[in-house]
Backbone bond lengths (Angstrom), bond angles and torsions (degrees), N, CA, C in turn:
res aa  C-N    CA-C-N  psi(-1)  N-CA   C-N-CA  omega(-1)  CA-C   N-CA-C  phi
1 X - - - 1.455 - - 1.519 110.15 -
2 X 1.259 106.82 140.59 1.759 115.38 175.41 1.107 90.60 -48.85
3 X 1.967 90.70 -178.10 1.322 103.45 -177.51 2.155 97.03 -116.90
4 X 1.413 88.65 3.39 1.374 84.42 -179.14 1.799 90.13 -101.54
5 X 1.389 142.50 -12.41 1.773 107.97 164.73 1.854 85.67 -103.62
6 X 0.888 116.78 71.25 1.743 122.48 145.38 1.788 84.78 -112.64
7 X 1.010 94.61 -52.51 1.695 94.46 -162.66 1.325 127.85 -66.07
8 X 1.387 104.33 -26.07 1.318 103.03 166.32 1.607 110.66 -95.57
9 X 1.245 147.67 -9.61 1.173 150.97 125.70 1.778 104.10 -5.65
10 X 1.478 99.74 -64.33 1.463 88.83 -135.83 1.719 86.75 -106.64
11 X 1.060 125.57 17.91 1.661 148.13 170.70 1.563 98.25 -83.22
12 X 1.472 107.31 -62.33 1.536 103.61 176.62 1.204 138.12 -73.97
13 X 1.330 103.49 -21.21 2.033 129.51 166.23 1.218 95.53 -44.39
14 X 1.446 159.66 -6.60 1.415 116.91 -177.47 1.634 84.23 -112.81
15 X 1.274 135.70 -8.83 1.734 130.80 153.82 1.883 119.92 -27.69
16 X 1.695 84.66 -27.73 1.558 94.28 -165.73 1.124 115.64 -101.63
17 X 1.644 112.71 9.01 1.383 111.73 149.56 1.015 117.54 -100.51
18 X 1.357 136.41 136.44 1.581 153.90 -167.13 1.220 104.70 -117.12
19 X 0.979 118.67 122.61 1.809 148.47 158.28 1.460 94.62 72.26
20 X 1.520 140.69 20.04 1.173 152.06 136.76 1.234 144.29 -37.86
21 X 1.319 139.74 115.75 1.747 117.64 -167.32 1.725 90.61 -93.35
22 X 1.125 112.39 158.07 1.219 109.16 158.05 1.670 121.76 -67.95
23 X 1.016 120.08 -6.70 1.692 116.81 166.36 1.582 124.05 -75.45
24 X 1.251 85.22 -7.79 1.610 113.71 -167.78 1.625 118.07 -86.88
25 X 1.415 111.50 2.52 1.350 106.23 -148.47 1.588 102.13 -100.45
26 X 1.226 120.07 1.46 1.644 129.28 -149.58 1.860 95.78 -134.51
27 X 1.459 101.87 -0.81 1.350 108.42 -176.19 1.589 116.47 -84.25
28 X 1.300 124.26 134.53 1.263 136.50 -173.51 1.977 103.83 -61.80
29 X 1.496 85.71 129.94 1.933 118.23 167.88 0.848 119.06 -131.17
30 X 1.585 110.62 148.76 1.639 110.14 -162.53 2.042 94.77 -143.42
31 X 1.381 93.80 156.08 1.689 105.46 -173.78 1.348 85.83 -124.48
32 X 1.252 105.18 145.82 2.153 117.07 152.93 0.961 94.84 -114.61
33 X 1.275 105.66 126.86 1.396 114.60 162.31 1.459 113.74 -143.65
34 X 1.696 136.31 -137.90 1.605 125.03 -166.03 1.791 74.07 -132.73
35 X 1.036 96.58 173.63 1.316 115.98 171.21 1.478 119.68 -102.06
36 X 0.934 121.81 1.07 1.599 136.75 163.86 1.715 89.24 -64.61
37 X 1.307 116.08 -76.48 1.320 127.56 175.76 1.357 124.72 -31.84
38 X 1.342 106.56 -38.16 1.809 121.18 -179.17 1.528 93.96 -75.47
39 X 1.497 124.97 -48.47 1.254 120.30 176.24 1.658 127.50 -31.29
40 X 1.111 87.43 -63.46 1.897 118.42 178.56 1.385 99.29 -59.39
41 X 0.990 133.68 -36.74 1.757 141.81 161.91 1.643 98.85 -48.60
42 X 1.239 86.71 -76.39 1.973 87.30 -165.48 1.617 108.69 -74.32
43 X 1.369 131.79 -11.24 1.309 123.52 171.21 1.608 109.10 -68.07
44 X 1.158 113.55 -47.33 1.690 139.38 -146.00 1.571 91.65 -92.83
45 X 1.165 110.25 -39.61 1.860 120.15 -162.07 1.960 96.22 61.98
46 X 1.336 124.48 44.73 1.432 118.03 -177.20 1.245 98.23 -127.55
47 X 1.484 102.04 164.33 1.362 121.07 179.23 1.777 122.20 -123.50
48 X 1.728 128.37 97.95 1.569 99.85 -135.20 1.734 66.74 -114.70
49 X 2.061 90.18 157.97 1.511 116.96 179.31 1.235 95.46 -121.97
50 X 1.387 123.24 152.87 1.602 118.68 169.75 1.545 90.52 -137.05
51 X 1.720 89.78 179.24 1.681 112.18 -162.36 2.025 86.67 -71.25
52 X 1.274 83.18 151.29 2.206 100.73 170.10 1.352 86.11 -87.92
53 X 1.329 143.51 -9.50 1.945 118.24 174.81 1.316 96.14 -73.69
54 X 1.341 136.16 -7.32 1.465 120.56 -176.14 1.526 117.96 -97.81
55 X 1.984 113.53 -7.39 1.307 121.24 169.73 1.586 112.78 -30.95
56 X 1.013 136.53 -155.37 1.207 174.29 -167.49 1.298 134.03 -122.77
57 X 1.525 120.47 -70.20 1.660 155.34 167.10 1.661 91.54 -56.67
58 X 1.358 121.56 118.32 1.292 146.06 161.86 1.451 101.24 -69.00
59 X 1.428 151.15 -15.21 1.082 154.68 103.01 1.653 130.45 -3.87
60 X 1.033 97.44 -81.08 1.844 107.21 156.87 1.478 121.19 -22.12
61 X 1.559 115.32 108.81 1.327 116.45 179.65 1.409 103.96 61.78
62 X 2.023 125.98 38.13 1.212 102.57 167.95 1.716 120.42 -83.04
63 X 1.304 99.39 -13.60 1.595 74.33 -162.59 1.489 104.77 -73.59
64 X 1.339 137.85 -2.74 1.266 141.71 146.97 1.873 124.40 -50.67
65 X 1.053 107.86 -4.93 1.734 119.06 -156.19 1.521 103.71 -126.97
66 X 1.912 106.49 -11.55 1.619 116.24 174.67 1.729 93.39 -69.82
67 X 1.732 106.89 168.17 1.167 120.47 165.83 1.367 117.74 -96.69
68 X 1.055 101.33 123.75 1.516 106.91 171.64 1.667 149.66 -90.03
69 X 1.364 126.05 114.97 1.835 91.24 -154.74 1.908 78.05 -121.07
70 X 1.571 115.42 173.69 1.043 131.31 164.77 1.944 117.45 -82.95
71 X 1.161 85.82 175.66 1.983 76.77 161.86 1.436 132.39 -48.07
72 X 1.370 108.72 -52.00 1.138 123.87 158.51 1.206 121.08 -44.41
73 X 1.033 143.35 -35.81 1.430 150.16 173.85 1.407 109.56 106.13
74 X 1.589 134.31 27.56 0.922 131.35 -158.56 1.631 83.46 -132.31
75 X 2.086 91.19 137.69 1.543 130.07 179.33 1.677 102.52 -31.21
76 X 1.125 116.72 147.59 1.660 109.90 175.99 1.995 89.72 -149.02
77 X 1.409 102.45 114.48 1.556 128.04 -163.24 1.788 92.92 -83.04
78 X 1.792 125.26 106.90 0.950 131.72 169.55 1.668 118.98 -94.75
79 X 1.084 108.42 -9.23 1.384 117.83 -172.81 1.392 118.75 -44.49
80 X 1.702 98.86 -31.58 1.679 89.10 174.50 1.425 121.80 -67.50
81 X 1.476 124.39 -4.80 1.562 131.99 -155.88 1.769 82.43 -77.18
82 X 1.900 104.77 -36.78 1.733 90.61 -140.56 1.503 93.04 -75.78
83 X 1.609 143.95 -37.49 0.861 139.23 -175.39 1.827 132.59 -57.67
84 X 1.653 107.75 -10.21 1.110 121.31 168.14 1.577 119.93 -97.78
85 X 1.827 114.07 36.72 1.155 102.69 -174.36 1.687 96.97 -119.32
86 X 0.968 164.71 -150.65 1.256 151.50 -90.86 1.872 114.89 118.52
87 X 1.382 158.12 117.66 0.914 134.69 156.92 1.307 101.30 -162.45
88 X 1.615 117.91 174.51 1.408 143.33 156.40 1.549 107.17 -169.13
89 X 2.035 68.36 131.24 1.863 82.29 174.53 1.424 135.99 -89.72
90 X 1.357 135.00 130.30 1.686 127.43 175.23 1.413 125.42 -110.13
91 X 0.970 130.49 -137.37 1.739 114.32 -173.49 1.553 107.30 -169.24
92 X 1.233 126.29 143.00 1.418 137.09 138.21 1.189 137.82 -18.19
93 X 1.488 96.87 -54.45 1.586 125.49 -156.63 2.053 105.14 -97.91
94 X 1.373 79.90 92.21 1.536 101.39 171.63 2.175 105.70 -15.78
95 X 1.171 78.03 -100.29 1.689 85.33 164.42 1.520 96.97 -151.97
96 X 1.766 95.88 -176.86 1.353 119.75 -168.83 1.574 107.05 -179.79
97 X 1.336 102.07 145.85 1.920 104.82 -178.18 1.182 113.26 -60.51
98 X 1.423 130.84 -32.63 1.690 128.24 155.43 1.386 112.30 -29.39
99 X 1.605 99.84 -69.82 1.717 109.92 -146.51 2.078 85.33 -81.46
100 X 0.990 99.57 4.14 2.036 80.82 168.43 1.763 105.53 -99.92
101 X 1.697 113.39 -25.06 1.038 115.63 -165.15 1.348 118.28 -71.98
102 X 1.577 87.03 -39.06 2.009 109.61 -178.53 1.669 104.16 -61.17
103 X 1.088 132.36 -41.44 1.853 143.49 -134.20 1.425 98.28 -123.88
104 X 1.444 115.44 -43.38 1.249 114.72 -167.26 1.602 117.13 -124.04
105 X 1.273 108.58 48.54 1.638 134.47 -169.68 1.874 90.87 -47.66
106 X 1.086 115.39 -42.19 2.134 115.18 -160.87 1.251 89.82 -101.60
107 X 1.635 143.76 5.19 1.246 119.43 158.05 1.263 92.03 111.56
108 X 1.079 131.80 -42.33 1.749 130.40 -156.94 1.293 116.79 -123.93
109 X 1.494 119.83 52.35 1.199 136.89 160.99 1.505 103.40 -81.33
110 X 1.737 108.14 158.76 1.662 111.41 175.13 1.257 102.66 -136.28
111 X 1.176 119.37 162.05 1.803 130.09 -165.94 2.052 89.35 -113.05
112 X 0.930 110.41 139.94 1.387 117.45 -165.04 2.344 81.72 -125.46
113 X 1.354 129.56 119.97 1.020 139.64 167.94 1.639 120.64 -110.81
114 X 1.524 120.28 115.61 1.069 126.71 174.40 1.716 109.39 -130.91
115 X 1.692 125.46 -177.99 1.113 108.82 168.26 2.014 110.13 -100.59
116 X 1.173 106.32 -160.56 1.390 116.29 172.51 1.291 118.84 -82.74
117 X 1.574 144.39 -30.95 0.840 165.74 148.66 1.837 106.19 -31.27
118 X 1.469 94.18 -71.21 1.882 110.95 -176.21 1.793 109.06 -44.16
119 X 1.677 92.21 -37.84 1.426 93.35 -153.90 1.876 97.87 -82.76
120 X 0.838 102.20 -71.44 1.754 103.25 170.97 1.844 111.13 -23.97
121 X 1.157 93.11 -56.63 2.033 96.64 167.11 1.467 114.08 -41.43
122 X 1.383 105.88 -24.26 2.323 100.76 179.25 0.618 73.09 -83.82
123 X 1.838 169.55 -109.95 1.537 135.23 -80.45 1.420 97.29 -135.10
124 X 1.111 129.48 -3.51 1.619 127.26 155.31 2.229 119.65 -64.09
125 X 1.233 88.09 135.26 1.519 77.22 178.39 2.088 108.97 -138.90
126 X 1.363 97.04 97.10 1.095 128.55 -149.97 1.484 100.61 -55.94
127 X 1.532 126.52 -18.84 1.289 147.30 -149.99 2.031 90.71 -126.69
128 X 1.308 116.78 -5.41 1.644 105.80 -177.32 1.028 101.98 -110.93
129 X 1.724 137.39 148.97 1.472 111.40 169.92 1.697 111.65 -105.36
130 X 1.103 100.94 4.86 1.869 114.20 152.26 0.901 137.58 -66.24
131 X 1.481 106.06 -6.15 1.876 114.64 173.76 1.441 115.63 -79.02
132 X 1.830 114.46 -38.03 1.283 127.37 161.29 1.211 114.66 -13.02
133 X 1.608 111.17 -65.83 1.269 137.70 166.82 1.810 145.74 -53.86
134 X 1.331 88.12 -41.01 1.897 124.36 165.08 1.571 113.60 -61.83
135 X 1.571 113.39 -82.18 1.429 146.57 -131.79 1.679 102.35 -112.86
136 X 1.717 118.06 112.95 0.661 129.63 -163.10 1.741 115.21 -153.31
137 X 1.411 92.61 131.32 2.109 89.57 168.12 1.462 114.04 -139.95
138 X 1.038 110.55 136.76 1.532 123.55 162.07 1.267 124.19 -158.05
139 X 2.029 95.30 159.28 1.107 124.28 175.48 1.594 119.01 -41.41
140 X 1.551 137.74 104.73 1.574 109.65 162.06 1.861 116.04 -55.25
141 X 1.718 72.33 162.65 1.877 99.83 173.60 1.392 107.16 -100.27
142 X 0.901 135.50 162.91 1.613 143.27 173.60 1.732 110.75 -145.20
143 X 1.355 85.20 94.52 2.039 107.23 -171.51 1.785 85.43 -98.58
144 X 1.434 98.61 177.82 1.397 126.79 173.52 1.216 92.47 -113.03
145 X 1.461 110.73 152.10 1.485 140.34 155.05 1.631 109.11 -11.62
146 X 1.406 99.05 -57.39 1.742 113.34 178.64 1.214 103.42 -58.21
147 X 1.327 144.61 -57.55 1.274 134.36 -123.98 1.474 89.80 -116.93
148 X 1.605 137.92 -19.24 0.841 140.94 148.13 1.829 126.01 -31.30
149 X 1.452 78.85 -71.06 1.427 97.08 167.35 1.630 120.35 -52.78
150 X 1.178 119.63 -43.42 1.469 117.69 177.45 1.325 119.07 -72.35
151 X 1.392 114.74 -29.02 1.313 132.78 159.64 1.689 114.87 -26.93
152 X 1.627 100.93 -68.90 1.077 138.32 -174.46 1.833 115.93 -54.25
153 X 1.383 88.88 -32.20 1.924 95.54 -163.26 1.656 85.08 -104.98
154 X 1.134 135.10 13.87 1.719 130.90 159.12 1.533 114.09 -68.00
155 X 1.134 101.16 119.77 1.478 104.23 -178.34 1.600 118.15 -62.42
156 X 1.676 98.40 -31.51 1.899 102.94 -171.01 2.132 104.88 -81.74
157 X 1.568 81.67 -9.07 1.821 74.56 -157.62 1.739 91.61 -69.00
158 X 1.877 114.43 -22.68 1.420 106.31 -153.31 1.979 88.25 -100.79
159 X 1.203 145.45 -24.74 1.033 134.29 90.91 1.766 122.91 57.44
160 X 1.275 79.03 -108.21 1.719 129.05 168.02 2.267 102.56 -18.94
161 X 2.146 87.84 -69.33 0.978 112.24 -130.70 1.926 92.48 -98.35
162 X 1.042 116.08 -12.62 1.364 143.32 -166.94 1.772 130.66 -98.54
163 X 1.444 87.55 -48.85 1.756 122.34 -153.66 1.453 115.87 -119.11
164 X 1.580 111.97 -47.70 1.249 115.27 -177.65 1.602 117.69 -73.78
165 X 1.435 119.37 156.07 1.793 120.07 177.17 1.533 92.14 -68.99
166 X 1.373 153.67 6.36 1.489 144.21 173.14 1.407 120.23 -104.45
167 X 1.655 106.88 11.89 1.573 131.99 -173.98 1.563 95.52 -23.48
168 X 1.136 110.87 -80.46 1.856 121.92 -179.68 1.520 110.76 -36.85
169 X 0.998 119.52 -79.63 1.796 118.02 171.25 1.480 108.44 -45.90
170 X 1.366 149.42 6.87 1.062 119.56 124.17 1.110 129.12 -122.22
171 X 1.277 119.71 20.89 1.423 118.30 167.52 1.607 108.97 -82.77
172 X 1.222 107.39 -34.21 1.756 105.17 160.17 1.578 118.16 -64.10
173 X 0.998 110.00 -21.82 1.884 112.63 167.50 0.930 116.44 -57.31
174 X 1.761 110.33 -39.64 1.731 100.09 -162.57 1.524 96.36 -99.66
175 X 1.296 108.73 30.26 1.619 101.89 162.85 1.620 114.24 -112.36
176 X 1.593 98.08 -5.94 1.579 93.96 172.05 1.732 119.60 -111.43
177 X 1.323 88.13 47.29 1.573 103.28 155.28 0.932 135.24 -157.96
178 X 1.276 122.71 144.62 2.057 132.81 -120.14 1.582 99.14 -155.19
179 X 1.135 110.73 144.51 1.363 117.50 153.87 1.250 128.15 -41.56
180 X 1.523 115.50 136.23 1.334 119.86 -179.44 1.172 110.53 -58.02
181 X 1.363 122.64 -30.77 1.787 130.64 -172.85 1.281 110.17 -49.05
182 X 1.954 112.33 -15.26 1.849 103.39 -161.84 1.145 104.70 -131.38
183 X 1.219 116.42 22.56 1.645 119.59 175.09 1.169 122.36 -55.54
184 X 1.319 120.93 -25.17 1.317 128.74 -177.15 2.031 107.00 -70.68
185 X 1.062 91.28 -6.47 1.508 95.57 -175.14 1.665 98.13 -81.87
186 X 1.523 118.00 -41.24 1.552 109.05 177.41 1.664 112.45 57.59
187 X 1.587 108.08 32.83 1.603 117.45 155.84 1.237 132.72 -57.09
188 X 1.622 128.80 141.90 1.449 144.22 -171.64 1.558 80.81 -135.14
189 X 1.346 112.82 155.04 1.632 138.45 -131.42 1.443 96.29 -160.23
190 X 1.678 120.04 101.47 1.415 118.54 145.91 1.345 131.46 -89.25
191 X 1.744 123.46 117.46 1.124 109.73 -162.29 1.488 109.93 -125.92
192 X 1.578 115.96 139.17 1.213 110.62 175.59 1.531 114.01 -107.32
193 X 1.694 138.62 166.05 0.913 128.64 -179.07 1.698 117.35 -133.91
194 X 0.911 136.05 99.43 2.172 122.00 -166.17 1.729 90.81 -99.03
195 X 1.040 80.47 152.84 1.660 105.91 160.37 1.275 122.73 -59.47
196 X 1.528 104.62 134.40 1.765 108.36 169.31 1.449 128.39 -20.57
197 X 1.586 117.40 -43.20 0.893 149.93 179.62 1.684 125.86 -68.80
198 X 1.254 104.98 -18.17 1.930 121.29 -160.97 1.464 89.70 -75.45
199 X 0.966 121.50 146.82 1.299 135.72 165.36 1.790 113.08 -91.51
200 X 1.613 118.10 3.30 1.166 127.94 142.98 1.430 126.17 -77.37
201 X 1.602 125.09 -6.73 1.465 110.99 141.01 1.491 150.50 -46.99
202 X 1.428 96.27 -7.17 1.142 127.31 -173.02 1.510 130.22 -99.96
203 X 1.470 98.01 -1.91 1.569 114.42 -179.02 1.535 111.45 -123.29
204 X 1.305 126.93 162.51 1.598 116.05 -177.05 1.683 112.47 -97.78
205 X 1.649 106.50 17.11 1.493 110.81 -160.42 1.693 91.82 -162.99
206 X 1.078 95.24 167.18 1.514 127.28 -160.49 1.634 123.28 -153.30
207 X 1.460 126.29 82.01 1.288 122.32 175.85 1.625 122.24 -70.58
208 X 1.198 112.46 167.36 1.546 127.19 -172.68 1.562 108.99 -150.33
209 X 1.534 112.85 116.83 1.838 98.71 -171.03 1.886 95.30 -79.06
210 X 1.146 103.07 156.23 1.220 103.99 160.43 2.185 102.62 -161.49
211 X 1.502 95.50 -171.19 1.362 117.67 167.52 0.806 143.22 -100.59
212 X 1.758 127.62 79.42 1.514 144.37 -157.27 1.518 118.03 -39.37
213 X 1.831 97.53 -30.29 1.745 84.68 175.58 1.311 102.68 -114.87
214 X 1.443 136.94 20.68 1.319 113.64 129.90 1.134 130.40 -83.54
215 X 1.179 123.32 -48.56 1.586 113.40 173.64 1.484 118.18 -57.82
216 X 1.098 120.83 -56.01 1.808 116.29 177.81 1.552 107.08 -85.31
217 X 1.538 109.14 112.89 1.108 125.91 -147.03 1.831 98.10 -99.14
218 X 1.538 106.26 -13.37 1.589 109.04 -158.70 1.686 98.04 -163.75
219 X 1.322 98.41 163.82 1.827 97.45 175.06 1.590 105.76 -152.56
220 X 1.142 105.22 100.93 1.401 104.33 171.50 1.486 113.38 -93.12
221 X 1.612 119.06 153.86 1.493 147.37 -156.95 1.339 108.87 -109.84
222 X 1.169 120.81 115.94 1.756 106.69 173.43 1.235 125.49 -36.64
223 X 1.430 143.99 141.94 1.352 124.22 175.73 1.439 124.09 -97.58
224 X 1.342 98.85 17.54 1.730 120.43 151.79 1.889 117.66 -88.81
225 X 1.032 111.65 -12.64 1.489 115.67 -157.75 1.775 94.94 -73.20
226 X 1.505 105.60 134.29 1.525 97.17 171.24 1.531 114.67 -84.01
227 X 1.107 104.83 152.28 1.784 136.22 177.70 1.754 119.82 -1.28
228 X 1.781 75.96 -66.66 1.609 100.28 -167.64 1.470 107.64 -78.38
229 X 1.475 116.89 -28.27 1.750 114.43 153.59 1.443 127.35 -59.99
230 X 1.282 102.10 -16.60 1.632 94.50 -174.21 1.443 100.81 -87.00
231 X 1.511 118.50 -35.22 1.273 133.53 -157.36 2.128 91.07 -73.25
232 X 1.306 122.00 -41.93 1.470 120.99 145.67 1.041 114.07 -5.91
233 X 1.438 100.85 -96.29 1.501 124.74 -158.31 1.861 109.31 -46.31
234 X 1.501 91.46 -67.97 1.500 99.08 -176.15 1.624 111.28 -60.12
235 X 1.172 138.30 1.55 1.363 137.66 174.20 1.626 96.56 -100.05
236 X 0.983 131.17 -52.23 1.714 146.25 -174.54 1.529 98.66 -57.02
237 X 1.192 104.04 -71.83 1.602 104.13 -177.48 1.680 114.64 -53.07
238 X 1.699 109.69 -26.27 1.437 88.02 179.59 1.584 121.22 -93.03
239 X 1.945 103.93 -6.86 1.460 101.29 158.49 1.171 112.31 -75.87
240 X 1.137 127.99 2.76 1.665 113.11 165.20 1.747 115.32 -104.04
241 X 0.922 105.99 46.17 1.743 104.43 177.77 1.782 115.83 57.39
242 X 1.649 109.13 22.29 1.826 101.19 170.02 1.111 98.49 -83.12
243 X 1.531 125.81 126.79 1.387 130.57 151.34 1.037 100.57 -107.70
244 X 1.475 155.79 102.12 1.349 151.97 -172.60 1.546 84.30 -175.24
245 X 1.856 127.90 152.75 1.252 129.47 153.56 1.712 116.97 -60.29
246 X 1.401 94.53 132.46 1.643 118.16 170.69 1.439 104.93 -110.55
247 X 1.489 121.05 95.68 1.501 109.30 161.50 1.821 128.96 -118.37
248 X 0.779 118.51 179.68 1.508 109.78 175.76 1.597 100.94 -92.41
249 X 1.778 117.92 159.93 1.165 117.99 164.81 1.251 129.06 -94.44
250 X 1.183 121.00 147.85 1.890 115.50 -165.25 1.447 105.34 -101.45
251 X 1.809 130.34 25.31 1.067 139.47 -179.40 1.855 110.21 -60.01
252 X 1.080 107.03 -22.48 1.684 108.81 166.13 1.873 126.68 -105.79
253 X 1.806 106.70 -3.26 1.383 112.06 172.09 1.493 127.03 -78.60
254 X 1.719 78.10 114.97 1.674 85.51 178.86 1.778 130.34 -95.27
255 X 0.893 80.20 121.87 1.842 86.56 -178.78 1.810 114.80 -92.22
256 X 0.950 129.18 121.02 1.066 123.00 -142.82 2.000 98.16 -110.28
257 X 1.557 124.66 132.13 1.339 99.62 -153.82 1.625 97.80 -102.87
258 X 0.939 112.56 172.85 1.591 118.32 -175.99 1.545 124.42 -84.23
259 X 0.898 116.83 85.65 1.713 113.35 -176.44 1.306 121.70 -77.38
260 X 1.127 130.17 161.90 1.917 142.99 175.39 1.374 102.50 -119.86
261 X 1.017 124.54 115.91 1.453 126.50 -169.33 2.049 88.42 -141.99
């Protein structure tokens, strides 16, 4: 490859952060997840995304899930859009007794911490000029019901999402906006996108090789998790090549202060 599309490659790479400042890019993200999962990370050295039709939130991937008719008034079948999407979500929010309660229900969930920058680098390919197009992260929005909806009844947004040569850049938009109800979650969104054509439409997941101790920079431990599990993990992970810190979190240590009464 020239050295003039390196440059425009990597001219258009900051397009592919969404609702992102560029000061933002070196800033710490964090995943909960189980450590079964962290396993499959460091066994595999992979990084897997699956389809948002498999979320949860009846919300998720709606404006894909609206009905669609033509002029005519006749049905117009979008379903293929939803199967070419790709994602996993991470977060802002260091931790919190929610996000251990939600993720780490048996106590022994782990927070996996990287930045925004690292993470876009697994499915960015700095050397393709199809990634422009592919490889994507952003910040969620957190609208109300209302503003959702108005969102929705914009003629340019559907437009936008359909019609325009930027089809991909906003069809990843309308995945970064969420109910106000979940703001507290403070999610960032890796998204991948294949062609009509990929014969990865056809799977509910999507791998990416990468480097467990570059990208996961840190590993935090529930601070419910008992002893002899942690003592697991951190022995397991270091027969598998983690050299990165594994610690527990002190989100429940109490220090008790000294009074004069």
């Amino acid at each position: 490859m020239e050295n003039n599309d390196l440059q425009i490659i990597a001219k258009n790479k900051v397009k592919n952060y969404l609702n992102i400042k560029p000061e933002d890019l070196d800033l710490p993200i964090y995943r909960f997840t189980t450590f079964e999962q962290f396993l499959d990370i460091l066994n595999t050295n992979e990084l897997t995304l699956v389809k948002p039709i498999k979320w949860e939130d009846p919300y998720e991937n709606y404006i894909l899930k609206c009905n669609y008719k033509n002029k005519n008034n006749e049905n117009i079948n979008v379903s293929n859009l939803m199967d070419q999407i790709f994602a996993q979500c991470w977060t802002f929010c260091s931790e919190s007794d929610a996000l251990w309660r939600i993720y780490s229900k048996d106590s022994k969930g782990i927070r996996l911490q990287t930045t925004v920058r690292k993470l876009l680098d697994t499915i960015f390919d700095d050397t393709d000029m199809k990634s422009i197009l592919t490889s994507f992260i952003g910040k969620v929005k957190y609208l109300t019901i209302e503003n959702i909806e108005k969102y929705l009844s914009d003629k340019e947004t559907i437009n936008n999402l359909f019609l325009n040569g930027s089809t991909n850049e906003f069809r990843c938009k309308s995945l970064l906006i969420k109910r106000k109800e979940f703001e507290h979650e403070m999610e960032i969104r890796l998204l991948y996108l294949v062609d009509s054509d990929s014969i990865d439409i056809h799977y509910n997941s999507k791998k990416f090789c990468i480097n467990p101790n570059n990208l996961i920079e840190r590993v935090l431990l529930d601070p419910r998790m008992p002893n002899d599990y942690q003592n697991v993990i951190t022995s397991t992970s270091k027969q598998l090549c983690y050299n990165n810190p594994i610690t527990k979190s002190e989100l429940y240590k109490f220090n008790p202060i000294n009074l004069i009464i």
